[in-house]
Every structure is written in structure tokens, then in C-alpha cells.
NUDO-30822 format. One line per 10 residues: number of its first residue (from 1); their letters; for each residue x, y, z of C-alpha. Coordinates in steps of 0.5 Angstrom, whole numbers. Layout:
// NUDO-30822
NUM = a = X:Y:Z  ... $
END
This chain:
// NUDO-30822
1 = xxxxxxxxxx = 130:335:84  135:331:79  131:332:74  129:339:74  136:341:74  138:338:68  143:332:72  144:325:70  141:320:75  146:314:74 $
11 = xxxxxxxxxx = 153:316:73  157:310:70  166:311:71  171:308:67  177:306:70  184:305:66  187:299:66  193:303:66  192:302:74  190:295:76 $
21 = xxxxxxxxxx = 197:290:74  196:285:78  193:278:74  184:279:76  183:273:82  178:268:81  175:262:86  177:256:80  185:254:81  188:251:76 $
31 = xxxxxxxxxx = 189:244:74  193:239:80  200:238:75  200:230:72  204:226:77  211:224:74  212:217:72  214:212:76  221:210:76  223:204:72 $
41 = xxxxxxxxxx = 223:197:77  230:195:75  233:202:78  228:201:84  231:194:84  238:196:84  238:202:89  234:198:94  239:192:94  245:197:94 $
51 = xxxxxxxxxx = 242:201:101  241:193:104  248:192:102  251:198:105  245:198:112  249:191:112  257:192:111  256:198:116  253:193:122  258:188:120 $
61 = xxxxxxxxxx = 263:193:121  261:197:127  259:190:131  267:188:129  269:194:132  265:193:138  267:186:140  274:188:138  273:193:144  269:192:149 $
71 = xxxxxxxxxx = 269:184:149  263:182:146  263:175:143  266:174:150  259:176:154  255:171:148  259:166:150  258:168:157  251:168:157  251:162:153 $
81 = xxxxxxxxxx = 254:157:158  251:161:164  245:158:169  238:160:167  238:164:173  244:167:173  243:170:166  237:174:168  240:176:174  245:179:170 $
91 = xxxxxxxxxx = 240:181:165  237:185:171  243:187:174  246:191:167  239:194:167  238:196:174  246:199:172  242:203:166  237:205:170  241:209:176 $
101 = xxxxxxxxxx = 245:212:171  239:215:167  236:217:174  243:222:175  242:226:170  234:228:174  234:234:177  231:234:183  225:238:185  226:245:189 $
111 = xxxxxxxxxx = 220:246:194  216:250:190  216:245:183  214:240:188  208:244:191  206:245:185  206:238:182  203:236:188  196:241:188  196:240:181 $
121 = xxxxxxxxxx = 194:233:181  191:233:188  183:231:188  178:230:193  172:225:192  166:225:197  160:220:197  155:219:202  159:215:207  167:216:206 $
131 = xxxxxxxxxx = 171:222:204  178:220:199  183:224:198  187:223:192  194:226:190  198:223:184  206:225:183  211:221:178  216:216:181  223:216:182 $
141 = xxxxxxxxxx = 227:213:177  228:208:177  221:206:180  224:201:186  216:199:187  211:195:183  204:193:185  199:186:185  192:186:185  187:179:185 $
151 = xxxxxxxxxx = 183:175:188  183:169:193  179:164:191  178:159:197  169:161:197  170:158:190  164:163:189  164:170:185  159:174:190  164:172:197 $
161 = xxxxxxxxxx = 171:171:195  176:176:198  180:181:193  187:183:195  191:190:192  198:192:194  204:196:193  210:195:195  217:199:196  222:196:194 $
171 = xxxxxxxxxx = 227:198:201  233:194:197  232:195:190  227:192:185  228:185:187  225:187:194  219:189:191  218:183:186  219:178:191  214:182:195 $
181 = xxxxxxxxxx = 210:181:189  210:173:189  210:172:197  206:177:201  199:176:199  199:168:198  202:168:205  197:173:207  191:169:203  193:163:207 $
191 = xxxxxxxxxx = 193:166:214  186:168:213  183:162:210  186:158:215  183:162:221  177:163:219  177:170:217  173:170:210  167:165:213  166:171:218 $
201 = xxxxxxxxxx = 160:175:217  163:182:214  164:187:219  168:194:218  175:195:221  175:188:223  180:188:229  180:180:228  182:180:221  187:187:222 $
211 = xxxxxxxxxx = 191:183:227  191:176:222  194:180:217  199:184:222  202:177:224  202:175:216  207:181:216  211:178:221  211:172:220  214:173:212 $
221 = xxxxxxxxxx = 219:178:216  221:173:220  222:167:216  226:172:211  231:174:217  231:167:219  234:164:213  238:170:212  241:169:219  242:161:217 $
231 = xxxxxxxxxx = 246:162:211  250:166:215  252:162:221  252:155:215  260:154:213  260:158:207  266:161:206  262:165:199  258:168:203  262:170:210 $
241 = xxxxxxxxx = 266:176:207  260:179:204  257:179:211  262:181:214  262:187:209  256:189:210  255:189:217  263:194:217  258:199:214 $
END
């Protein structure tokens, strides 16, 4: 039909430069700039020494200053001479001060974030014979519990030794919790042993073995009152004025 009429089949259109401007794209970027040279090692050398210097005067100076105004080098010498015992209790102490004045800038949760908090890291775990239901949520700072876990070794045998895990609030502070830590589960280990209740055939729920662990509880609480009680009526003159206080309030 093209033919016949006496029309081009292929029609070629020239374009004017006049319209296209911008540079043509191609997949080929230009070569990567050579990297500049490296600086001379004397003049390295010297900024690197006038940075120490500098870093070093501006230490000295801010440590000057700091001791002239709040007494540092008499708190060295303190902790110097101090017992071992009573520095780390001051060591404690001061971090124990850190730690509340951190935590007072914390807002507390409203009910609704606390929900929330709450169902996002709930889970359930369910197995042939026992139902778990697990809930995690951050602590309070400062975090006053800690936690133990170990075995008593007492079988002398892998298979048959007895595991213990344990957490423990800390009522009265850190302290409570870390001497808690140390004291518990040896005093409760003992009581099992010394009764008998690892050599027993295992049976679950063991009431024998619940009521060796209660009276462990109250033996610990026990002594610890004890020797509290006996400090208190001893003639320590130190110790009779903070009693007193304590039970004012």
C-alpha cells in the first residue's frame, strides 16, 4: 500500500543540536583524582607533640583548679590511709550517691506505659507437662536486686548434684541483696545436706525438702536480728545514738 502511493517506508528525522544542551550520559565516570600527598613527617611530628602538650597543660590545670575547690588531694590522702574495708564502703557509698541522683531524673511510668511495657514483653511457654508464663520489664534505678546461680557439690557426681537459682531484693539497698548473695544459698545448701534431703529419691514438690529451705530462711533471719539485737544492747557508745535513731522514726 505504501508502495503504491509512491511513500517512503523508513523515514529518518534529523534533530538539531540546537535543542539538546546538556553534556550526553555514559556509564564510564572519570577517573578517581590521585590522593594528595602525604604530609611531611617532621610537621606531623611537631602538631602531634603540640596536641600532647596542650591535652596535658589543660589536665594539669583543671586537676589544679578541681583540688583547690573541692579538696581533692585531701580525699587521696584519705583513701590513702583508710582501712581497705572502709575505703570500698566509701567507694560504695559515693556510688550508691550517683546512682539516686541519676534515678531522680527518671519519670515515672503512667498506668497505660506500664501496660504497655508489660504486654509487649509478655510470653507464654507451654510443654507436655508445665504451663510458664513469662513477663520481663526494666528495673528501677538504681537496680537494688542482684541474682546467684550454682551447684552444691556435696554427691561429688555431675548426674546428682543439686542446682540452686536465686534472686534477691535488696529491702535496705544494695548491700542487702550482695550479703544475701554470699550467705543464703550456703546456708541453705548446708541445711539440705545435713538433713539428708539430696540423698532422697526425687519427688516433686517434696514437702520435706520445702520445709528444710523455710526453716534455712528463718534461721539466717534469726541470726541476723540476733546479732544486730547484740550490737545494740553491748556498751558501744557508737552505736547506741544511730539506734536510738532509728527507732525515733
Amino acid at each position: 500500500m505504501a508502495r503504491s502511493f509512491g511513500l517512503p517506508i523508513h523515514r529518518t528525522v534529523l534533530h538539531s543540536r540546537r535543542r539538546y544542551t546538556t553534556p550526553p550520559k555514559t556509564y564510564f565516570q572519570p577517573l578517581d583524582q590521585p590522593p594528595p600527598p602525604p604530609p611531611r613527617t617532621s610537621f606531623r611530628i611537631l602538631r602531634w607533640s603540640l596536641f600532647g602538650v596542650t591535652a596535658f597543660g589543660i589536665g594539669f590545670y583543671m586537676h589544679a583548679y578541681l583540688s583547690a575547690r573541692f579538696g581533692l588531694d585531701v580525699l587521696e590522702e584519705l583513701a590513702g590511709e583508710m582501712d581497705p574495708q572502709d575505703a570500698t564502703a566509701m567507694q560504695g557509698a559515693l556510688q550508691d550517691g550517683v546512682e539516686v541522683a541519676q534515678a531522680r531524673v527518671v519519670h515515672a511510668f503512667t498506668h497505660e506505659q506500664a501496660t504497655a511495657v508489660l504486654r509487649q514483653r509478655a510470653g507464654v511457654a507451654v510443654t507436655p507437662t508445665v504451663v510458664s508464663h513469662v513477663c520481663q520489664s526494666p528495673s528501677n534505678l538504681p537496680c537494688e536486686d542482684t541474682w546467684s546461680s550454682g551447684t552444691y557439690m556435696y554427691l561429688k557426681d555431675a548426674a546428682k548434684d543439686w542446682s540452686e537459682w536465686a534472686i534477691f531484693d535488696g529491702h535496705a539497698g544494695t548491700r542487702t541483696s550482695q550479703a544475701l548473695k554470699e550467705i543464703l544459698p550456703v546456708v541453705v545448701g548446708e541445711k539440705l545436706w545435713e538433713s539428708g534431703c539430696m540423698q532422697r529419691m526425687y519427688v516433686a514438690n517434696d514437702q520435706r525438702v520445702w520445709r528444710v529451705i523455710q526453716n534455712a530462711f528463718k534461721y539466717l533471719d534469726e541470726e541476723v536480728l540476733g546479732e544486730a539485737k547484740r550490737c545494740l544492747e553491748d556498751d558501744q557508745d557508737g552505736l547506741r545514738p544511730g539506734g536510738e535513731g532509728q527507732l525515733a522514726e
